[in-house]
C-alpha positions as CSV (number, residue, x, y, z in Angstrom):
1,X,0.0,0.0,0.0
2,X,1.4,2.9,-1.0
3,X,2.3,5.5,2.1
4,X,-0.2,8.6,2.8
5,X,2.0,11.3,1.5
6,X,-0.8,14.1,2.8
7,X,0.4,16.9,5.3
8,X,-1.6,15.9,8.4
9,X,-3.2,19.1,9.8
10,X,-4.8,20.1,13.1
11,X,-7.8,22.7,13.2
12,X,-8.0,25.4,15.9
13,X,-11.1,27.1,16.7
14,X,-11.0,29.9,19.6
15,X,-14.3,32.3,19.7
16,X,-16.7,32.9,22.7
17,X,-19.1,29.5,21.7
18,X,-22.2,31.7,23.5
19,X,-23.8,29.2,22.8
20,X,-22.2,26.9,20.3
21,X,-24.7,26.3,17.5
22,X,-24.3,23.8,14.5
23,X,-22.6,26.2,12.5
24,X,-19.7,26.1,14.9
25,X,-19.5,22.4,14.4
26,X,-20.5,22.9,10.3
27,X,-17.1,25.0,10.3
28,X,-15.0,21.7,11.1
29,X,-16.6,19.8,8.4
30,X,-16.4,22.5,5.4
31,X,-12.4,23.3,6.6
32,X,-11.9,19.6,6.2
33,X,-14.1,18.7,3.3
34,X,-11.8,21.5,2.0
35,X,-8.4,20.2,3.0
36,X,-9.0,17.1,2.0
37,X,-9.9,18.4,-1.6
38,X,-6.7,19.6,-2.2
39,X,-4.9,16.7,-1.9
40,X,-2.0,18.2,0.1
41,X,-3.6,17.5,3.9
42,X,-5.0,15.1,5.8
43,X,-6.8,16.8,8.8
44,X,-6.4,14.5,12.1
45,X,-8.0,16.3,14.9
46,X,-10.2,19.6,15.6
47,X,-9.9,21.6,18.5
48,X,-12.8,24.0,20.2
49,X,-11.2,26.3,22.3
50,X,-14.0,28.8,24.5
51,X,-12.4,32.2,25.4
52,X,-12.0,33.0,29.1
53,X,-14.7,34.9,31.1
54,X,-11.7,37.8,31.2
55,X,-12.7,38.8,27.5
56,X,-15.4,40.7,28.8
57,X,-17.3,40.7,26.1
58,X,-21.5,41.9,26.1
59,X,-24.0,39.2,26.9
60,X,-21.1,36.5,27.3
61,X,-22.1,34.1,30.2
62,X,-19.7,31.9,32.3
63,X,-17.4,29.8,30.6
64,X,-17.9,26.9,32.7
65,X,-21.3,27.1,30.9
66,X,-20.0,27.2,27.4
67,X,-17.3,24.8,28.1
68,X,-20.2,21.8,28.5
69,X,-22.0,22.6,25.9
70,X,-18.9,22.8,23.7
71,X,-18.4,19.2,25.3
72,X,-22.4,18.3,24.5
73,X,-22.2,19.1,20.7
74,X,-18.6,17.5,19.9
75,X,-19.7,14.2,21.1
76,X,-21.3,13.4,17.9
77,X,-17.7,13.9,16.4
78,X,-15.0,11.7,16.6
79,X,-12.4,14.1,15.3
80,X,-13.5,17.1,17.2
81,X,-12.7,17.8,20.7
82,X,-12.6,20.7,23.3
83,X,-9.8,21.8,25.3
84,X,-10.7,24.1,28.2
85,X,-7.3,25.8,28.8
86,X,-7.9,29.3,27.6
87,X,-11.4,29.1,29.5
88,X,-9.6,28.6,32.7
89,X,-7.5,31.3,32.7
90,X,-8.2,34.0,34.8
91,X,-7.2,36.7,32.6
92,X,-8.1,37.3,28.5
93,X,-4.8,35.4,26.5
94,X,-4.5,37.0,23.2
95,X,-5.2,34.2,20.3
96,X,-1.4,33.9,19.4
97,X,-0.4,32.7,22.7
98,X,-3.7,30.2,22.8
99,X,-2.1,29.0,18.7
100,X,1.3,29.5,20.6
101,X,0.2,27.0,24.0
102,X,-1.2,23.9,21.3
103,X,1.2,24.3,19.1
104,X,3.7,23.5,22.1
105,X,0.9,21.3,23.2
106,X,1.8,19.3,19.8
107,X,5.5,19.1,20.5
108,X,5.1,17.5,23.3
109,X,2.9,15.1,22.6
110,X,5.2,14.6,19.3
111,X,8.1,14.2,21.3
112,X,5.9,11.6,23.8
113,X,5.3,9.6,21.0
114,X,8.8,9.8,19.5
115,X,10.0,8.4,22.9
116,X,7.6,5.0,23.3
117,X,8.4,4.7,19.8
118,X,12.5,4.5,20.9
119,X,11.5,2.6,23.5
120,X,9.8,-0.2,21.8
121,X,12.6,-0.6,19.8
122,X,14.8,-0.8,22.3
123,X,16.6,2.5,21.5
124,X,15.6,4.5,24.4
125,X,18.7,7.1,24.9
126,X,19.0,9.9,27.7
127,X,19.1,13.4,26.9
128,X,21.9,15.0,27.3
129,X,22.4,18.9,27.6
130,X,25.3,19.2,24.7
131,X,22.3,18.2,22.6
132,X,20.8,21.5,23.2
133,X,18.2,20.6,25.7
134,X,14.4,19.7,25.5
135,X,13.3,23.1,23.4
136,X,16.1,22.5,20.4
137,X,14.7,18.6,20.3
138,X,11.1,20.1,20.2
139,X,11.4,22.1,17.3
140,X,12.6,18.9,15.5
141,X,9.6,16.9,16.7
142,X,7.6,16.1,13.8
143,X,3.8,16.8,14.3
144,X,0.5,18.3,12.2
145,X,0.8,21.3,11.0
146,X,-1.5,23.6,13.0
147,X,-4.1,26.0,11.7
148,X,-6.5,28.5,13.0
149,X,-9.9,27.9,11.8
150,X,-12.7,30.6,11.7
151,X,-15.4,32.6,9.9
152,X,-14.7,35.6,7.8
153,X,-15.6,37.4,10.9
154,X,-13.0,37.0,12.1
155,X,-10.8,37.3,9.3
156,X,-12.4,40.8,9.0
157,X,-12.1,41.5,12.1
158,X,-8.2,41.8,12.2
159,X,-9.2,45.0,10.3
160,X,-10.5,46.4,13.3
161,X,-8.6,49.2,15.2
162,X,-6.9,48.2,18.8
163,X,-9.0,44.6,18.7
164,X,-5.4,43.1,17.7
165,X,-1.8,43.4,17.0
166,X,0.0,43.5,13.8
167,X,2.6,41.0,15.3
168,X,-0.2,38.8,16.5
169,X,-1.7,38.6,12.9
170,X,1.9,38.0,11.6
171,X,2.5,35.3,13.5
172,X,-1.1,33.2,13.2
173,X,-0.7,33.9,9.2
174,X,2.5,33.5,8.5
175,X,3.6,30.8,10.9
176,X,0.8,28.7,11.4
177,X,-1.8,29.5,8.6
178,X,-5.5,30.3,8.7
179,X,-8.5,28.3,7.2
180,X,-11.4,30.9,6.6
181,X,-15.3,30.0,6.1
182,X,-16.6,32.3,4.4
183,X,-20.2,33.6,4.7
184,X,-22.4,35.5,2.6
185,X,-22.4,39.1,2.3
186,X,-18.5,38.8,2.6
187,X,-15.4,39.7,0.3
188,X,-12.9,37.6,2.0
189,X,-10.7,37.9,-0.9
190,X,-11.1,41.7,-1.5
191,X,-10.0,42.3,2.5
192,X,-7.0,40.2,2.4
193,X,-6.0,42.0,-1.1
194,X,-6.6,45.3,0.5
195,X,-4.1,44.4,3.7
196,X,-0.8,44.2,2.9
197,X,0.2,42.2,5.8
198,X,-2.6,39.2,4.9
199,X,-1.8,39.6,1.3
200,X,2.2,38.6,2.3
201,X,1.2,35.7,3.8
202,X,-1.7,34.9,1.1
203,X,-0.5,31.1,0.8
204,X,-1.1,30.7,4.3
205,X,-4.5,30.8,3.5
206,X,-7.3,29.1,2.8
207,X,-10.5,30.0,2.0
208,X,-13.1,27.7,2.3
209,X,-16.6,28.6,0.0
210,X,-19.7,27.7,2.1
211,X,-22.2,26.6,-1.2
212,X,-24.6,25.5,1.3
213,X,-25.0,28.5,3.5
214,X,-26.1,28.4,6.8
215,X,-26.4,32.1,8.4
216,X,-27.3,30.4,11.8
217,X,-26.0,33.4,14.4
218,X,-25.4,32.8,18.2
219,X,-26.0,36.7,18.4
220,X,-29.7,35.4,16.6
221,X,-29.7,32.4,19.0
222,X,-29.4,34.4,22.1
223,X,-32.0,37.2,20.8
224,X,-34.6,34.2,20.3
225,X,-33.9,32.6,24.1
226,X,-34.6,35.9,25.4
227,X,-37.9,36.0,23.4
228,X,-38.8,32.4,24.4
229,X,-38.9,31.6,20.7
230,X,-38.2,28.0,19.2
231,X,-34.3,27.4,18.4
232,X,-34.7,23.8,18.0
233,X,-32.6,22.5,15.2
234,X,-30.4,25.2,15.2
235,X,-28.4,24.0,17.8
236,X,-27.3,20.4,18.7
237,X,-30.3,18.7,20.8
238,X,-28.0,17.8,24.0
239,X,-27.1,22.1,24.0
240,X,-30.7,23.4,23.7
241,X,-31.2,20.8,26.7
242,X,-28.8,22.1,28.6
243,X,-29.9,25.7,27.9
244,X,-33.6,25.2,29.0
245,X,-32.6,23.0,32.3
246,X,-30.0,25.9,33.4
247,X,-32.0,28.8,32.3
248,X,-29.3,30.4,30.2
249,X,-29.6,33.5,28.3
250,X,-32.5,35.8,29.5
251,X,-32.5,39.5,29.3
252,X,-30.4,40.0,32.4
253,X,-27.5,37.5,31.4
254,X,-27.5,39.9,27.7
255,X,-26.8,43.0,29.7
256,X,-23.3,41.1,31.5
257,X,-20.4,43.2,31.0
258,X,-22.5,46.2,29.3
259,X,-20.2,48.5,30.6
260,X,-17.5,47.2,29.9
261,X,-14.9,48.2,27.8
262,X,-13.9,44.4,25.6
263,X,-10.6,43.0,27.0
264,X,-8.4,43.5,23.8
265,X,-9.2,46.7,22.7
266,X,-8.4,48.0,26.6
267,X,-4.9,46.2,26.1
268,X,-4.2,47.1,22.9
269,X,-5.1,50.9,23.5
270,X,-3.2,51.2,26.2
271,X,-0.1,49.7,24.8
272,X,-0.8,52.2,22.0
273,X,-1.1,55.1,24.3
């Protein structure tokens, strides 16, 4: 049988999940679909990563909350998984260090697997410091590539004053690549054209054409809880479940962190200052 040549790939998806909705899950599928297409990757895990509480943003409930329902609508998948880390931190963590933390996160686990691999061979050998320690034999690890996936929202968003830093974008483009949805109603390819910094790093990446499009909104979702109005089948089952039997999302829980200035644009304007 002739060897699988494909670059294996891992998805990242960070965003607030308030709730998660099917759409959230549909991204996985289409980046993949997508990959796959190309016949350059092979895509061998997805990652859901809720933002912290510290983001601060309007209407966004506790992340403990949002972290189970993540957990509710992956267990259909058996690619897709969510990893609470940047939920549990106490403070906002800009999305380059979250792509930073798995991407070390891989590494290790690469070099894990490099080291039962010696060791079943019998060729287990002790590190020693003139190799140039544990971060020099990282970098050499060989794991998927990893990718931040998202909505052209997103991608859009990096357009938006203080919300991020060049360096930041620099670094999730050009180092690890981004895998873009896009929606209707957007120019995906006209905003990276018209930013020199995304068109640099243009190979980076992909954009993914939604043909069946799906404008489910968790902005919408939310506005229809607090109106008591039917969401069923816009969200996975086990979610809405979880929503009714915890009373989520009512007028009060839409007016959290009203006053509030948005955790990023704070940093970033103060840095700027």
């Amino acid at each position: 049988m002739e060897a699988d040549s494909r670059t294996e790939v891992m998805l990242l998806a960070c965003g607030s999940f308030n709730p998660i909705t099917n759409m959230h899950m549909r991204l996985f599928e289409l980046a993949r679909d997508h990959l796959h297409e190309t016949g350059k990757y092979k895509v061998v895990k997805g990652i859901i990563s809720p933002v912290g509480d510290g983001y601060q943003k309007k209407g966004l409930i506790e992340a403990y909350h949002r972290v189970a329902m993540a957990v509710l609508a992956s267990e259909s998948s058996n690619w897709v998984k969510v990893d609470p880390w940047e939920s549990e931190q106490e403070e906002w963590v800009e999305t380059a260090k979250v792509v930073r933390h798995h991407h070390e996160e891989l590494l290790m686990s690469g070099q894990c697997k490099d080291e039962a691999d010696h060791v079943k061979k019998g060729k287990k050998r002790k590190l020693r410091a003139s190799e140039g320690g544990v971060s020099e034999k990282l970098l050499n690890t060989a794991v998927p590539e990893l990718k931040l996936l998202c909505g052209a929202d997103l991608l859009e968003s990096f357009g938006t004053p203080n919300l991020w830093k060049e360096e930041d974008i620099a670094e999730i483009v050009g180092k690890y690549g981004l895998v873009c949805v896009t929606r209707s109603g957007s120019d995906a390819q006209r905003f990276i054209y018209q930013s020199d910094l995304l068109w640099k790093h243009k190979k980076n990446i992909h954009l993914v054409n939604e043909w069946i499009t799906n404008d489910i909104s968790a902005t919408r979702i939310r506005r229809a809880l607090r109106r008591a109005q039917s969401v069923k089948y816009l969200l996975p089952e086990p979610v809405l479940d979880y929503i009714q039997s915890h009373n989520l999302y009512s007028p009060d829980s839409e007016e959290k962190n009203a006053d509030v200035i948005l955790a990023p644009l704070q940093k970033h304007a103060n840095l700027s200052k």
